[in-house]
C-alpha positions as CSV (number, residue, x, y, z in Angstrom):
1,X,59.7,144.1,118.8
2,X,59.6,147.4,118.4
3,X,61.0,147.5,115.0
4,X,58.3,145.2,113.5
5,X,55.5,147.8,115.3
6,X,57.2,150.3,113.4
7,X,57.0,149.0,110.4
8,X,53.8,147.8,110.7
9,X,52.7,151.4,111.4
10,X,54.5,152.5,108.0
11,X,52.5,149.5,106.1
12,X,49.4,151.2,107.5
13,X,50.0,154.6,106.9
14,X,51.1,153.5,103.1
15,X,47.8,151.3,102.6
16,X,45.8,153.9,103.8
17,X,47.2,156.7,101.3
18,X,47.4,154.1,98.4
19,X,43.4,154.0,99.5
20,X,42.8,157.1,99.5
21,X,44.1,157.7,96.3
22,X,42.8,154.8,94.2
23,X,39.1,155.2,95.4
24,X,38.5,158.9,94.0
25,X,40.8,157.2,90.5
26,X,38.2,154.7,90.6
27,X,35.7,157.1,91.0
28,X,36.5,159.0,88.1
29,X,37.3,157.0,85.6
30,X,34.2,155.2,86.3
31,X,32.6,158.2,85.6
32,X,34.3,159.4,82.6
33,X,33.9,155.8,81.3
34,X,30.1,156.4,81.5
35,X,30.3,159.7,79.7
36,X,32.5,158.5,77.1
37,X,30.8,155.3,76.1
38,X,27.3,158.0,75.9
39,X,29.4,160.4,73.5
40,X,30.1,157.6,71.2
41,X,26.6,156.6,71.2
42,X,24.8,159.7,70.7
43,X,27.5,160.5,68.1
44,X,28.9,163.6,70.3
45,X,25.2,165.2,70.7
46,X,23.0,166.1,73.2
47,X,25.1,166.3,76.0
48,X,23.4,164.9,79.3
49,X,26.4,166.4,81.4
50,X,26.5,169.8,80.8
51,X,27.7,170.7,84.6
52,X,30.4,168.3,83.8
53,X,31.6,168.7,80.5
54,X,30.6,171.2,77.3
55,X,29.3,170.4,74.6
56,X,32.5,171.0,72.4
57,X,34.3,168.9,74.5
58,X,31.8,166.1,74.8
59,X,31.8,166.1,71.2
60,X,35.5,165.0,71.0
61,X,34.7,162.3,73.4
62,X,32.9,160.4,70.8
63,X,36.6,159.7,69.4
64,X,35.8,160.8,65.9
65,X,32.7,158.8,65.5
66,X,31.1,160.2,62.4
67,X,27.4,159.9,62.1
68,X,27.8,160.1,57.7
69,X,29.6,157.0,57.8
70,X,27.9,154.9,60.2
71,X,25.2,155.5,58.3
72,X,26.9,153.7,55.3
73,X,28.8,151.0,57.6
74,X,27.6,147.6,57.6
75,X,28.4,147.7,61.6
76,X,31.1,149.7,63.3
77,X,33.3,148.3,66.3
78,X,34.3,150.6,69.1
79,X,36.9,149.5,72.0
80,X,38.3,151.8,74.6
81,X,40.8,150.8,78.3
82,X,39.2,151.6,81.4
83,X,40.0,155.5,81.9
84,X,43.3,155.8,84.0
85,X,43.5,158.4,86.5
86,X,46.4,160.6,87.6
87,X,46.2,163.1,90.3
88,X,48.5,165.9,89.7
89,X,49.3,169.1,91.5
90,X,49.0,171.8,88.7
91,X,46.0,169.5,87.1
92,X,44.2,166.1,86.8
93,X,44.9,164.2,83.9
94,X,42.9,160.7,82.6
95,X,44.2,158.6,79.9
96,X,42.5,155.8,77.6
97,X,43.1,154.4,74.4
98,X,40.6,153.1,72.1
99,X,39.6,151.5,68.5
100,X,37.4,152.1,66.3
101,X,36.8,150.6,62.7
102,X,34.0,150.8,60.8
103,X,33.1,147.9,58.6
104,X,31.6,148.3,55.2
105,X,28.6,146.0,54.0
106,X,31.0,143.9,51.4
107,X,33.1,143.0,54.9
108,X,36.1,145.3,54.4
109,X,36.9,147.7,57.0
110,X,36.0,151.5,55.5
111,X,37.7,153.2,58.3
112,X,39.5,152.9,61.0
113,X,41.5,154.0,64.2
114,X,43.8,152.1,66.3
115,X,45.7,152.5,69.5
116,X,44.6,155.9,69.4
117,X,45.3,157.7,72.9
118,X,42.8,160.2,74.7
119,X,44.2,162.5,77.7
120,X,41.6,164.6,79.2
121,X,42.1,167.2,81.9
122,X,39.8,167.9,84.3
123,X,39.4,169.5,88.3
124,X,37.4,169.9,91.3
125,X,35.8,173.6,91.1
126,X,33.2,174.9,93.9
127,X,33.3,171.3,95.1
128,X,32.2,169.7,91.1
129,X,34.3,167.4,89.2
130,X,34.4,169.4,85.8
131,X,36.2,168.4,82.6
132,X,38.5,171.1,81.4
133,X,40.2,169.6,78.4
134,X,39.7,166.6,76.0
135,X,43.2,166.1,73.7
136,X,42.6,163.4,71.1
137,X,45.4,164.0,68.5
138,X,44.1,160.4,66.6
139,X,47.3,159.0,66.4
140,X,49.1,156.6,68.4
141,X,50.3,158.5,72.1
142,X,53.8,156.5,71.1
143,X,53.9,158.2,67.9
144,X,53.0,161.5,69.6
145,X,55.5,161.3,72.5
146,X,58.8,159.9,70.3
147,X,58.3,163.1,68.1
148,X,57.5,166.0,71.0
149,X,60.3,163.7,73.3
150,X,63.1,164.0,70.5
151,X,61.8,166.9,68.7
152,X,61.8,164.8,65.3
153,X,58.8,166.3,62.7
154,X,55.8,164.5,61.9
C-alpha cells in the first residue's frame, strides 16, 4: 500500500512539471505563430511588435518572402509547423519549418523553398518575452546539421 502511494505521488509531481512546462511552450509558440504568419503577410514591414521583436529581426520572419516577386506570381503558397518550444538554461530556443513556393501565372512554380528550418532565440527580460535572435539559413536544418555535425563543407 504504501508503495503504490508513493508512486502515485511521483506521477503527480511528474504531471505537474510536464504542466508547467508545456503551458508557457504553448504559450509561446502560439505567440510566435501569430507574429510570424503577420511577417509573411506584411512582407517583413511594419512591425506591430516592436517591444517584442525588431524590425530587422521581424523582417527575417517573413521567411524570404519577397514583395518583387509576389508581385509577378500568379499566387504564392506559404506553409510553416506549429513553433516548437525548448526551454533552455543558457537560452530559449523555438523551431519551425516552413514552405514557400511561388507560382507563376503559366502554372510553373517560379520559386521556391522547402523544408526550410527557422530557430529563433528569445528570453524573459524585466518580466517581457523578447526575441533575441531569428536564424533562417534557407536550407534544410538536416542539411545544416550533417555538415556542422561531421564538419564536411557545403
Amino acid at each position: 500500500m504504501k508503495r503504490r502511494k508513493s508512486l502515485r505521488i511521483v506521477l503527480i509531481v511528474l504531471a505537474s512539471l510536464l504542466v508547467l512546462y508545456l503551458i508557457p511552450s504553448i504559450y509561446v509558440g502560439c505567440r510566435l505563430n501569430n507574429i510570424i504568419q503577420e511577417s509573411y503577410n506584411s512582407f517583413g514591414e511594419n512591425n506591430p511588435y516592436p517591444e517584442t521583436i525588431s524590425d530587422t529581426l521581424y523582417r527575417k520572419l517573413c521567411c524570404g518572402r519577397n514583395r518583387n516577386v509576389a508581385d509577378h506570381a500568379d499566387h504564392e503558397n506559404f506553409r510553416h509547423t506549429f513553433p516548437l518550444t525548448i526551454f533552455w538554461p543558457d537560452g530559449n530556443k523555438t523551431f519551425f519549418w516552413y514552405d514557400h513556393e511561388t507560382i507563376a501565372i503559366n502554372g510553373g512554380i517560379s520559386s521556391g523553398r522547402w523544408d526550410c528550418g527557422v530557430m529563433v532565440t528569445h528570453q524573459w527580460k524585466n518580466g517581457k518575452w523578447v526575441i533575441t535572435d531569428v536564424y533562417e539559413p534557407g536550407i534544410p536544418f538536416n542539411v545544416l546539421f550533417y555538415h556542422e555535425l561531421f564538419d564536411v563543407p557545403y
